[in-house]
C-alpha positions, 0 to 999 in steps of 0.5 A: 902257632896252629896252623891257619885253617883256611890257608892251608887245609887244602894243601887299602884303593879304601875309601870312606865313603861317605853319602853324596854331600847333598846328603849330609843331613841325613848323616848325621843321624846315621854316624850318631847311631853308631853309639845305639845299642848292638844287636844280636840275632839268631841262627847257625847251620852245622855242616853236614860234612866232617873234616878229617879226624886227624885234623880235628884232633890236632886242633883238639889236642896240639900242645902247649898252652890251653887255647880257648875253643868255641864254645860247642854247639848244637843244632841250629844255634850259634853262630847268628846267636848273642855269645855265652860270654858277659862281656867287660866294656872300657875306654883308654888312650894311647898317649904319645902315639904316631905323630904324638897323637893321642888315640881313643881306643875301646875295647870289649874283652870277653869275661872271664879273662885269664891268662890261662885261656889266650883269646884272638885279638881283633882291631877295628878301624872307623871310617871317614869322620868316625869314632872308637864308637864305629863298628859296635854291632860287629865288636859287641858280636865277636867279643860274646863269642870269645875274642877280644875286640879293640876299636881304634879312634884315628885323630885326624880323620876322626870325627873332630873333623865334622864336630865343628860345635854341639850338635853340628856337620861340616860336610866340607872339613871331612876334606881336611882327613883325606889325604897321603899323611893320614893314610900313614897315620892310620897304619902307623896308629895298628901297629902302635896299637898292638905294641901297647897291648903287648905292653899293657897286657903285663900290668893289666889283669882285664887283658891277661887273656890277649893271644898276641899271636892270633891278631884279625884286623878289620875296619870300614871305608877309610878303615878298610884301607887301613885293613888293606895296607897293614894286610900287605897291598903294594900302595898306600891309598886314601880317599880322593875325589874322582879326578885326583891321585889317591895313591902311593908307593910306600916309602917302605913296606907297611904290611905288619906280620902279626896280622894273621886275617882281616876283613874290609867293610866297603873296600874300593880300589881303583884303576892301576891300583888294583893290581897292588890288592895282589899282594895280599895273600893271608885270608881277606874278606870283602863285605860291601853291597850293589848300595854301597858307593861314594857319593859326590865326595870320592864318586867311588862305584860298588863295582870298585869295591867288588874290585878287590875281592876279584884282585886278591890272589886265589886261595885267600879271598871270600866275598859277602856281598848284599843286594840292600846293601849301602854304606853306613849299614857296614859301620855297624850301627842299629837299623835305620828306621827308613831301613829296618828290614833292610838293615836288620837283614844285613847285619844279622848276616854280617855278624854271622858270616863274619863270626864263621871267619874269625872262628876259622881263621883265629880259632883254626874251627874246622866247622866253622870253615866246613860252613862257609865251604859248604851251603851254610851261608845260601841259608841265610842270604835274600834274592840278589846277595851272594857269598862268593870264595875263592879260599882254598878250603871254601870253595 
């Protein structure tokens, strides 16, 4: 497998967190616009710096079987942009799944999609209450650009906890998903996921392309806990209320070897626990905002979710933090009208940033990572975001 370029070039606390309960008539809609139309918009800065020669053509020209490259680029344009990829959009199930659940998955893969030119794989997770629906922005962004995106739906802890008839929210029942059980699930439910498209790859001619060996895994909130744990973090956690125990040693160890970098939308982490994010050392990177808390269902702050990019180990850990950034705009939703400005701003840049990542360490890019080292992302970021990287080839 090629080297992963952010690692080595130089040398889940993860709560839902959900709008305070006082709040819940104004989510309804937000979790609702999590099936609108994604967005795409537009702008990539070139580095002016090079990486060696050397390293390019190894990357150009390593042996074995064709990779699929990012698509040149030129100029200003790219990484912001829709991709040059059409893309096939289908839902299916995982029958017989942890605990004998079925799991919903969507996928977006990239067309053409052949065997011929293997494309990374990259996992969503929803948060809190959430659906196969959630992450679409982000999905829609990196399939057009030549990776295959899976979102997980986690029965449970999905949106047949709120659904109580048509058209209804029962704030009280997102209770009912916060516990130790459904933090196992949800791990349980990546690894089952990556078992059946292996199996499924043979027999399906729309996942030919699937390179198993280039897995991303992300998600958002509860996701992102997920995203921690099966990363390597020393405890399971889930969302809890501020005065209960939302942790626990694992009965074994639950990070899962094919995961090769992943990103938490809206990670936390607490107290004693942060020491456990230590554990993780493949590439991580933390999306959240100074907007981004926990309302009276966890009381978790955004200094918690700024805590563990800070607990990550050096040499591995980025930060992409936004001054307007709250909760449900990291779902990857359509911008909210009381929002737009806002909203537009932040996941034009999610996606880009986020996209400079997959390329760097799924695609081994040595632009994409020259990008983020350089002062590509302080081009696009307003008064009071920031990027921060402690990544040994992003400093």
């Amino acid at each position: 497998m090629l080297p992963r370029l952010l690692h080595f070039i130089a040398n889940s606390q993860v709560l839902l967190i959900m709008p305070s309960l006082s709040a819940s008539k104004r989510l309804v809609p937000d979790v609702n616009r999590q099936h609108a139309a994604d967005l795409a918009a537009a702008s990539w800065r070139v580095a002016a710096q090079a990486a060696s020669i050397g390293f390019v053509l190894a990357l150009l020209f390593w042996s074995g079987v064709t990779r699929s490259q990012p698509v040149a680029l030129s100029g200003d344009a790219g990484l912001f942009d829709p991709g040059p990829f059409a893309l096939e959009r289908f839902d299916d199930d995982l029958v017989d799944g942890p605990g004998g659940r079925t799991l919903p998955l969507r996928l977006r893969v990239p067309a053409p999609c052949a065997a011929a030119t293997p494309r990374p794989v990259i996992l969503f997770s929803h948060g809190l209450g959430g659906s196969k629906a959630g992450g679409a922005r982000w999905g829609e962004h990196w399939a057009s650009h030549g990776f295959v995106v899976v979102h997980l739906q986690h029965p449970g802890s999905d949106e047949s906890l709120w659904r109580t008839g048509p058209g209804t929210f029962d704030p009280a029942r997102l209770r009912l998903g916060m516990t130790a059980e459904q933090a196992v699930l949800r791990v349980r439910d990546v690894a089952a996921v990556l078992d059946w498209l292996a199996g499924r790859q043979a027999r399906d001619p729309r996942l030919a392309c699937l390179d198993l060996a280039r897995v991303g895994m992300s998600g958002h909130s509860f996701g992102a806990q997920t995203t921690q744990v099966v990363a390597g973090q020393g405890r399971l956690i889930w969302p809890a209320a501020a005065n209960q125990p939302g942790s626990a040693a694992p009965a074994a160890p639950l990070r899962d070897p094919r995961i090769s970098a992943a990103i938490a939308f809206s990670p936390a982490i607490r107290g004693a626990d942060e020491t456990s994010v230590a554990a993780i050392t493949l590439p991580f990177m933390v999306i959240t905002g100074a907007l981004d808390d926990g309302g009276a269902l966890t009381g978790v702050t955004p200094a918690m979710r700024r805590a563990v990019y800070e607990k990550l180990p050096s040499g591995s850990a980025c930060l992409l933090w936004f001054a307007e950034g709250d909760h449900m705009v990291f779902n990857g939703g359509a911008p909210r009208a009381a929002r737009q400005a806002a909203d537009a701003h932040v996941l034009r840049v999610t996606a880009g940033l986020s996209l400079a990542f997959w390329r760097a360490t799924l695609h081994n890019d040595a632009r994409a990572a020259v990008w983020l080292s350089g002062d590509g992302p302080r081009g696009v970021l307003s008064t009071g975001d920031a990027f921060e990287s402690r990544m040994a080839a992003m400093r």
